[in-house]
KOLKOL-586471 format. One record per residue: residue in one letter; x, y, z of N, C-alpha, C in turn. Coordinates in steps of 0.02 Angstrom, whole numbers, padded with zeros to 5 digits, always signed. Layout:
// KOLKOL-586471
AXYZXYZXYZ...
END
This chain:
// KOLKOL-586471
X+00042-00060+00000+00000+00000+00000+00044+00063+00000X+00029+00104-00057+00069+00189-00031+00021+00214+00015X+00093+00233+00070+00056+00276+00111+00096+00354+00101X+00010+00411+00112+00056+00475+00054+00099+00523+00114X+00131+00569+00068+00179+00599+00138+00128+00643+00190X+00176+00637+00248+00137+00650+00299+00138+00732+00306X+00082+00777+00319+00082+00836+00313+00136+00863+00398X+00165+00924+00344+00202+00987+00387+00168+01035+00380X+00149+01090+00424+00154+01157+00437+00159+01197+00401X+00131+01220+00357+00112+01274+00296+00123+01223+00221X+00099+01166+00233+00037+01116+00170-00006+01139+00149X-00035+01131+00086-00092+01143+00070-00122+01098+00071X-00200+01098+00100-00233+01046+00096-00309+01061+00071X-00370+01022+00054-00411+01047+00028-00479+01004+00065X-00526+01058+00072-00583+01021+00104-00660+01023+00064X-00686+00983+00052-00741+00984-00003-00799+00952+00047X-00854+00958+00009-00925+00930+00025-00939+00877-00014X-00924+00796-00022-00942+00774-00067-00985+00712-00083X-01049+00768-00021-01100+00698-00003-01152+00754+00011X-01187+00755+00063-01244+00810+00097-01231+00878+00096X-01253+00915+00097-01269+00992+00125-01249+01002+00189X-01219+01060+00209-01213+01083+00271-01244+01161+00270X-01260+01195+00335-01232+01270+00326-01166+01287+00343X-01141+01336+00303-01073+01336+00277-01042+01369+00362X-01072+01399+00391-01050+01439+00459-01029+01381+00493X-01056+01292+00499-01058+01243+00546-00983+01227+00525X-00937+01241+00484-00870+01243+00466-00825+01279+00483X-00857+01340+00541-00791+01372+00562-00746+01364+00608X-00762+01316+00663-00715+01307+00690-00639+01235+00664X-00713+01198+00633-00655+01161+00566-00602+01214+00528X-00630+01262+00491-00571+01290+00470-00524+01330+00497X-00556+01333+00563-00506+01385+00592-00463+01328+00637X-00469+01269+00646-00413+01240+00660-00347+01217+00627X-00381+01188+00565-00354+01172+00489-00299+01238+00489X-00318+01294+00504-00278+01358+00461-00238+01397+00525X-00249+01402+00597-00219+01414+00650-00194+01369+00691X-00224+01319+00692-00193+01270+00743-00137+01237+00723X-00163+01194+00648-00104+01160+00625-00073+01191+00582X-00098+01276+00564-00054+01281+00525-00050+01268+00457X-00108+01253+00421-00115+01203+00372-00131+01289+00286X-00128+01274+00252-00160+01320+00195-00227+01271+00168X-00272+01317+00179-00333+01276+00152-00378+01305+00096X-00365+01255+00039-00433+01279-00016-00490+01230-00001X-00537+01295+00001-00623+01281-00002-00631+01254-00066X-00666+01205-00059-00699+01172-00133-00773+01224-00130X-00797+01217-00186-00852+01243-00203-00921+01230-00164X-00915+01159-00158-00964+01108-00127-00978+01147-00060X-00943+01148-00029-00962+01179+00036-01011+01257+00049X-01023+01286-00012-01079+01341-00012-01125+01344-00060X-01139+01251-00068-01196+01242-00125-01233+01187-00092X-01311+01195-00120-01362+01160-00101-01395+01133-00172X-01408+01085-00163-01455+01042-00241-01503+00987-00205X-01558+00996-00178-01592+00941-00151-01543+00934-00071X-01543+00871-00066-01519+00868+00012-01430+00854-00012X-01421+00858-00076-01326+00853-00078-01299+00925-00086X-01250+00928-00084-01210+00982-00081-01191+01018-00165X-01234+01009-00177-01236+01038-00237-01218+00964-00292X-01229+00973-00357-01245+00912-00405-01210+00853-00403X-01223+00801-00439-01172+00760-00441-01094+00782-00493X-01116+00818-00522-01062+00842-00571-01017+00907-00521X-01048+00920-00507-01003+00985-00450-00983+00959-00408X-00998+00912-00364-00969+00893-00316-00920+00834-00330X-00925+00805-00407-00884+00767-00432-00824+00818-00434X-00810+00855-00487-00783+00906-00526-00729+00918-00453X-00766+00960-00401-00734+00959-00332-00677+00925-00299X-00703+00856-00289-00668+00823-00271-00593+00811-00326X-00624+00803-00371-00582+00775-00428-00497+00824-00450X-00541+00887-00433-00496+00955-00453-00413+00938-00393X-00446+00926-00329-00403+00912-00256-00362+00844-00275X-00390+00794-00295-00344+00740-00334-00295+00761-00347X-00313+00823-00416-00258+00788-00466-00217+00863-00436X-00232+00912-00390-00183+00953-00381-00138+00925-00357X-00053+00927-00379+00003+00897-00341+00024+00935-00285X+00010+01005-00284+00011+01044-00209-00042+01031-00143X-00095+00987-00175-00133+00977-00124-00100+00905-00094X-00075+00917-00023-00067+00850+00025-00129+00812+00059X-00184+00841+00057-00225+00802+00111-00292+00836+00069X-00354+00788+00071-00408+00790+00047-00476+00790+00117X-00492+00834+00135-00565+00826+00187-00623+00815+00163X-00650+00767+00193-00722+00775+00173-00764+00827+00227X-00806+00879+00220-00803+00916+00293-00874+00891+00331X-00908+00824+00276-00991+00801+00321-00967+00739+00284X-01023+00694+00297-01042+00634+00274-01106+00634+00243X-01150+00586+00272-01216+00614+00240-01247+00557+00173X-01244+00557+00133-01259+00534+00063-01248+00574-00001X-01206+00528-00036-01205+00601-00118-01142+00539-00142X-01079+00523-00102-01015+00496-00116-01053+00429-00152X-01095+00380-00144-01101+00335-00170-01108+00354-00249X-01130+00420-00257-01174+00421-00328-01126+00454-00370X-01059+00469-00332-01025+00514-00393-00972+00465-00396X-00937+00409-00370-00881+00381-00341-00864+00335-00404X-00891+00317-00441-00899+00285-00505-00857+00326-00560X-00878+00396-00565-00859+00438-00609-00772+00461-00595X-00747+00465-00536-00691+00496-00504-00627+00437-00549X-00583+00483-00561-00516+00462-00596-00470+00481-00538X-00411+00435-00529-00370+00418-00480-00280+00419-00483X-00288+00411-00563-00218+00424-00604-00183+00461-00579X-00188+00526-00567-00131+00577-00534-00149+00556-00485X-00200+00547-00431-00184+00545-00350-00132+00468-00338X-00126+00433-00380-00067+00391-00374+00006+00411-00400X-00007+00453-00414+00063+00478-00464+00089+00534-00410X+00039+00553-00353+00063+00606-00300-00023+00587-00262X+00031+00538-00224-00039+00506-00167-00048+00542-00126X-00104+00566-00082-00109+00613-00020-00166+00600+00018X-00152+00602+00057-00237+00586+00108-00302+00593+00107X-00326+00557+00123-00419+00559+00124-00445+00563+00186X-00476+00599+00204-00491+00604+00293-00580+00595+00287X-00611+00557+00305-00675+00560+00316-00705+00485+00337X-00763+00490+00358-00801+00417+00375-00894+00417+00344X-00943+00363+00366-00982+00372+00352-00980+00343+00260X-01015+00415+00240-01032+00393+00170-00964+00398+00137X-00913+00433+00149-00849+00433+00135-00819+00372+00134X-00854+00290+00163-00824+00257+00169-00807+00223+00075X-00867+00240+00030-00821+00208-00009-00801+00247-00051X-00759+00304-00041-00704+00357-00074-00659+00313-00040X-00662+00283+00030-00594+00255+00071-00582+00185+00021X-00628+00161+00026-00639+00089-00028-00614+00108-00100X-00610+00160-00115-00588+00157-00200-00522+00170-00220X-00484+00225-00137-00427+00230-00128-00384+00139-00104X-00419+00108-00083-00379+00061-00045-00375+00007-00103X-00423-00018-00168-00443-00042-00205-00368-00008-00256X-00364+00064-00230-00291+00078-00306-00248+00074-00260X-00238+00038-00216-00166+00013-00149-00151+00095-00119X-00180+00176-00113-00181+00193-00062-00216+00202+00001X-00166+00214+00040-00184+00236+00123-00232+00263+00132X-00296+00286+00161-00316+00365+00182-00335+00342+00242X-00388+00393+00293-00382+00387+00364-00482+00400+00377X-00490+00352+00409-00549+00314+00445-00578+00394+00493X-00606+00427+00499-00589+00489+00564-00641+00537+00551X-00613+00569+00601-00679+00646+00614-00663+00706+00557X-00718+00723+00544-00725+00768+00500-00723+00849+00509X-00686+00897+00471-00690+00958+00496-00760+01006+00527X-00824+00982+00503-00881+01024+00533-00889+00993+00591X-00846+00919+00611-00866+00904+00686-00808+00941+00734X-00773+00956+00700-00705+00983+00745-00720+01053+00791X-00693+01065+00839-00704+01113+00886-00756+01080+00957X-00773+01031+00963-00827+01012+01014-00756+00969+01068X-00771+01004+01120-00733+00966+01202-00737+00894+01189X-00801+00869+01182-00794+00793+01165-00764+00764+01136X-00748+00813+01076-00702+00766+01032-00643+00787+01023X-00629+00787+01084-00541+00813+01075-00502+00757+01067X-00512+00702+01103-00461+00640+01095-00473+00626+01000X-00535+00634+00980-00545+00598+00908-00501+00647+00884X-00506+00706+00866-00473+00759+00809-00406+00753+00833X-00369+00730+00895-00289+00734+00902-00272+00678+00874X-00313+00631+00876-00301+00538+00827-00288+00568+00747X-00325+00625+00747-00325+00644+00679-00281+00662+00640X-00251+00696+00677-00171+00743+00681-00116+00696+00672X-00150+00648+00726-00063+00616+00733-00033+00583+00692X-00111+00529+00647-00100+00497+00602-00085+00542+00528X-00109+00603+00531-00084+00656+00472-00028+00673+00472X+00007+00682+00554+00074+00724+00550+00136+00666+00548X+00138+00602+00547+00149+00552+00558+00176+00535+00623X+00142+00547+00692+00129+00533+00752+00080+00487+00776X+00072+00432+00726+00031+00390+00749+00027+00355+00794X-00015+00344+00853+00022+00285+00889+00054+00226+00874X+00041+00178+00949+00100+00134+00929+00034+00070+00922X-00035+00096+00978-00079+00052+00983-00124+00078+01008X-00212+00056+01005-00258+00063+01041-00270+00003+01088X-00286+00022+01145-00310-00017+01199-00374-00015+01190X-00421-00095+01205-00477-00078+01212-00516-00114+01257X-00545-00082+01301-00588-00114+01370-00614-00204+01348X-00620-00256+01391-00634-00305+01365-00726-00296+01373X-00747-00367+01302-00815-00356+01294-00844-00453+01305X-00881-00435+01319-00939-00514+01350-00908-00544+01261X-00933-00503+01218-00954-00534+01147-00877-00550+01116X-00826-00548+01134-00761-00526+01110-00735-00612+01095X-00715-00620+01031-00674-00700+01040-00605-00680+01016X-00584-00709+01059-00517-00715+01092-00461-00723+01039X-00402-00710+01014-00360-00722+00977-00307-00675+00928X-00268-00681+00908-00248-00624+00862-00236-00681+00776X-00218-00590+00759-00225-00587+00681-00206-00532+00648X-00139-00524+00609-00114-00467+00563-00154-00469+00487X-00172-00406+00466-00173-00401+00406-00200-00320+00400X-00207-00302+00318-00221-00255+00321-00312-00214+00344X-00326-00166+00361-00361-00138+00381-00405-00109+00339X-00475-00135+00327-00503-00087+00292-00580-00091+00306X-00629-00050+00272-00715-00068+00290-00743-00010+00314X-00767+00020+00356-00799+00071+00383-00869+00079+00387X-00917+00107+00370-00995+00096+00384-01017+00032+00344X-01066-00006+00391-01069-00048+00357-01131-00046+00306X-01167+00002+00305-01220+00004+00257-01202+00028+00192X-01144+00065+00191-01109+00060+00116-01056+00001+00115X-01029-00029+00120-00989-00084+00118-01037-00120+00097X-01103-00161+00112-01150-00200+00090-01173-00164+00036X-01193-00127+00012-01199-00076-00035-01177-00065-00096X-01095-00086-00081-01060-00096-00128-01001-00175-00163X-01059-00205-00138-01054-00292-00158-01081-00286-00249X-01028-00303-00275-01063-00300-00348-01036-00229-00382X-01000-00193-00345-00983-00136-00384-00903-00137-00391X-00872-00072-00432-00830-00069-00444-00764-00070-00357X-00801-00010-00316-00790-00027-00241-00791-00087-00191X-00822-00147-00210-00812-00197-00198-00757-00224-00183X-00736-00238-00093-00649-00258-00070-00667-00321-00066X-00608-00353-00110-00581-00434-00042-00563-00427-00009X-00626-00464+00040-00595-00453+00118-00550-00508+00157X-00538-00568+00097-00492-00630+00130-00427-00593+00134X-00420-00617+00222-00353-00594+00221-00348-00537+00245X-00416-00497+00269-00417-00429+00298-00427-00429+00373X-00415-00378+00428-00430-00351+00458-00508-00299+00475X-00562-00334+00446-00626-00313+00431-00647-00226+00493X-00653-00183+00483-00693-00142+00534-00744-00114+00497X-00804-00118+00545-00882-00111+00525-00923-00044+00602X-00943-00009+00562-00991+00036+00628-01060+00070+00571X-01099+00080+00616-01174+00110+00581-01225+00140+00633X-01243+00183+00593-01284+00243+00634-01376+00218+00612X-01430+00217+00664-01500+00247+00639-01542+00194+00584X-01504+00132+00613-01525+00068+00567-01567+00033+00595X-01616-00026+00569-01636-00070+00625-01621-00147+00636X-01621-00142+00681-01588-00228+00677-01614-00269+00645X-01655-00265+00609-01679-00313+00555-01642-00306+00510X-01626-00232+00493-01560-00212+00455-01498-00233+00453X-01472-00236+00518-01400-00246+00523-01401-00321+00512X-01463-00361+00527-01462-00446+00517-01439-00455+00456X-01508-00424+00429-01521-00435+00328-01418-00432+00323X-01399-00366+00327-01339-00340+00316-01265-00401+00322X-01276-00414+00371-01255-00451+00408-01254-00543+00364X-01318-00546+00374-01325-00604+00323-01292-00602+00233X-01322-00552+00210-01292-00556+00144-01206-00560+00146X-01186-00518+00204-01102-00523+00203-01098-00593+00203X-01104-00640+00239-01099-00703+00254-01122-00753+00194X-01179-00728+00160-01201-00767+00104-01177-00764+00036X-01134-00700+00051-01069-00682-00027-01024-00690-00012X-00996-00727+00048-00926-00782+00073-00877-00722+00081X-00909-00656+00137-00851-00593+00151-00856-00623+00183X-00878-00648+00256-00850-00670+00309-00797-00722+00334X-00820-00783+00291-00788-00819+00314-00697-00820+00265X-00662-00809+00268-00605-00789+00266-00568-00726+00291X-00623-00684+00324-00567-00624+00359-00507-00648+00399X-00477-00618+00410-00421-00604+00454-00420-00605+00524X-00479-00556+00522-00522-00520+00614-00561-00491+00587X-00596-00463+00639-00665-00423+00616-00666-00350+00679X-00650-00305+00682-00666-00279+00738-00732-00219+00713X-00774-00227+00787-00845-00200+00773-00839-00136+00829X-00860-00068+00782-00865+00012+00793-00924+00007+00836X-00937+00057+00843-01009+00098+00864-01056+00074+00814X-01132+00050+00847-01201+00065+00804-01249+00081+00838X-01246+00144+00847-01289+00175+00890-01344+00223+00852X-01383+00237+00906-01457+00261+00885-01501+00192+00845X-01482+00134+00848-01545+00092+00828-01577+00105+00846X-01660+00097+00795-01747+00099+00784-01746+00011+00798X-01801+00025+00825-01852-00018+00872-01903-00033+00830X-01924-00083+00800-01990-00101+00770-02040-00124+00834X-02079-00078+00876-02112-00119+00917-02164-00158+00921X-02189-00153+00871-02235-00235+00861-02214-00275+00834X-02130-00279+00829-02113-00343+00795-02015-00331+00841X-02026-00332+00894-01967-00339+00915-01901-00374+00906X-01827-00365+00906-01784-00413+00882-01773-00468+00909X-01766-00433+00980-01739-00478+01034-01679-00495+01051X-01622-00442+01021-01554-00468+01001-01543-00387+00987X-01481-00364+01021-01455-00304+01004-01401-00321+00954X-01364-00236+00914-01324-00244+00856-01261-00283+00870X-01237-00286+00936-01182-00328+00945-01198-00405+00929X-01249-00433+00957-01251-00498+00976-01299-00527+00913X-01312-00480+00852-01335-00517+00787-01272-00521+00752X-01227-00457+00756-01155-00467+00722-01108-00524+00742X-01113-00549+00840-01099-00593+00845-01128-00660+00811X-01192-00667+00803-01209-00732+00790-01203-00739+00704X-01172-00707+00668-01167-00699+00586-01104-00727+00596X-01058-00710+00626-00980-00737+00627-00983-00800+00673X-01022-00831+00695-01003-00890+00758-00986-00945+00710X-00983-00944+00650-00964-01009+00635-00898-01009+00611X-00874-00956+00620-00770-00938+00586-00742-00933+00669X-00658-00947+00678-00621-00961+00724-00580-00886+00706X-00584-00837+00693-00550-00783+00683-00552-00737+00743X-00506-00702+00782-00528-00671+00820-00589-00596+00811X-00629-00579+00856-00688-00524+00859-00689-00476+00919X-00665-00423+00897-00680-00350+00956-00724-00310+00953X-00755-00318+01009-00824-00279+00996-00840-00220+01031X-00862-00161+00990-00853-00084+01034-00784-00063+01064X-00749-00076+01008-00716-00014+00980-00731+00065+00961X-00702+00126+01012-00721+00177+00998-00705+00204+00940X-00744+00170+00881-00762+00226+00815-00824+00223+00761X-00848+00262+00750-00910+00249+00720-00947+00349+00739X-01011+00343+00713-01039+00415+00738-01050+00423+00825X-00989+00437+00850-00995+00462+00906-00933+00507+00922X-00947+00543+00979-00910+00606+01003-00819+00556+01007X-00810+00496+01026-00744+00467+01035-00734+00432+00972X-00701+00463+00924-00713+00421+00854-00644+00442+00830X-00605+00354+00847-00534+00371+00832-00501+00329+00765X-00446+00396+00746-00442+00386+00677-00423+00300+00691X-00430+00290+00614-00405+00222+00596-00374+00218+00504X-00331+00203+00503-00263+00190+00437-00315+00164+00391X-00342+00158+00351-00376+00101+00313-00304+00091+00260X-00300+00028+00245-00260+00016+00215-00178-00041+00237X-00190+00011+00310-00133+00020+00340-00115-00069+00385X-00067-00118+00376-00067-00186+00404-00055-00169+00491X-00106-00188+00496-00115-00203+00585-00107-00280+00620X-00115-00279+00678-00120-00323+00704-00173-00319+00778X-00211-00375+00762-00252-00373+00812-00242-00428+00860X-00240-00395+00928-00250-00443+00969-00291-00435+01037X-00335-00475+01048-00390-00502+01065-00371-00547+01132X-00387-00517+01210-00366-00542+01249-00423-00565+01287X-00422-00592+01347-00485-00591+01397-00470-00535+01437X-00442-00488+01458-00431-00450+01504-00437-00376+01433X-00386-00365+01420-00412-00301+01360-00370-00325+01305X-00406-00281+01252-00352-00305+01193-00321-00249+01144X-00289-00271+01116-00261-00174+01062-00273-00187+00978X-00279-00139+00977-00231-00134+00886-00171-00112+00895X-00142-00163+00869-00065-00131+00854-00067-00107+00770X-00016-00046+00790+00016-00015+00717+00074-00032+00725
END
């Protein structure tokens, strides 16, 4: 995998919209970190002060956008500054040629996950993480310094993670990739489509219902992603809907558990990342190693 150079202190970097709408004001303390804190030179994409329905302006503009930050060789680092929905529908169209010829980072999660999938699919790096309109909130100070570190190349060395009832036990190196799982299933059959034999699987999802994450869950298993991973480690899925006249009976951990019970691979479950205030970066791309203890377990980098 190339991984691209790691940003210094008066970089240019570029931040686009290339999924939902925001109001453009919910970006200032994003940019005012981007441009005082770290120091960074930042071009605004267009996207970020356009509206078209609920995306950030068209699929051709917000293509065009992104595309322009590619192929600039002065641009080091690419933001997505929301998530949202829009990236599935333009991600098809995007050319990749120069961003391999002068690779540089991708920072976003969510619907961004398969911009991360199309980068990792042409063997680069980008980074799993919080987004600039979430930046500036107390809560998320541990997430946006994960952000940094893995940009400035201060990555750690490892995450620790509290042990879980659902957790099976074991380790496993390989590389790292996956992110929401409702685009990952999403994109079974497309050009974004990863082999995951041999991977380090991570999965999180927001506002689904567990009938959802089953269905989800099942088809992974029934198009033979599961059984050859590497590991599997499981994010945040929070805010699940409740069907109450037809209850599950089974929360999102313990249907994700029962989809994998028939593979011997190790499983970590609630890992802090996914849509919440502690949402720490993660390498996609990047060969890890997982290990899976009864007492706590880490990612190693």
């Amino acid at each position: 995998m190339i991984v691209p150079p790691f940003l210094r202190p008066g970089d240019t970097v570029g931040v686009v919209a290339p999924a939902s709408w925001f109001p453009y004001e919910e970006l200032s303390d994003g940019l005012r970190i981007l441009r005082d804190v770290w120091q960074l030179n930042v071009i605004e994409g267009d996207s970020l002060r356009t509206i078209d329905g609920p995306f950030a302006g068209s699929d051709e503009l917000r293509r065009t956008d992104l595309q322009r930050l590619f192929d600039d060789p002065s641009v080091k680092a690419v933001f997505a500054a929301r998530g949202g929905y829009g990236c599935y529908r333009i991600v098809d169209q995007l050319d990749v040629t120069r961003l391999q010829q002068n690779p540089k980072w991708l920072v976003g999660f969510s619907d961004i996950t398969v911009l991360l999938s199309l980068l990792y699919k042409h063997g680069i790096q980008s980074i799993h993480g919080l987004m600039p309109r979430q930046y500036g909130h107390p809560d998320r100070a541990e997430s946006l310094e994960s952000v940094r570190q893995w940009l400035f190349g201060e990555g750690p060395d490892y995450y620790a993670v509290p042990d879980h009832a659902l957790n099976r036990v074991g380790e496993a190196e390989g590389p790292l990739v996956g992110g929401n799982l409702t685009i990952l299933v999403n994109s079974l059959g497309t050009f974004t489509d990863i082999d995951l034999a041999g991977t380090i699987l991570f999965i999180e999802d927001i506002n689904e219902t567990f009938f959802s994450v089953d269905r989800m869950m099942t088809q992974l298993r029934r198009a033979g992603r599961l059984e050859k991973l590497a590991g599997l480690v499981v994010g945040q899925f929070n805010d699940m809907r409740i069907n109450p006249s037809l209850p599950f009976g089974k929360n999102a951990f313990e249907i994700i558990a029962d989809a994998v019970a028939g593979y011997s691979y190790p499983v970590l479950f609630n890992f802090p990342a996914g849509h919440v205030d502690q949402n720490l970066a993660l390498p996609i791309g990047h060969t890890i190693r997982l290990e899976v203890g009864s007492g706590s377990s880490r990612l190693v980098f």
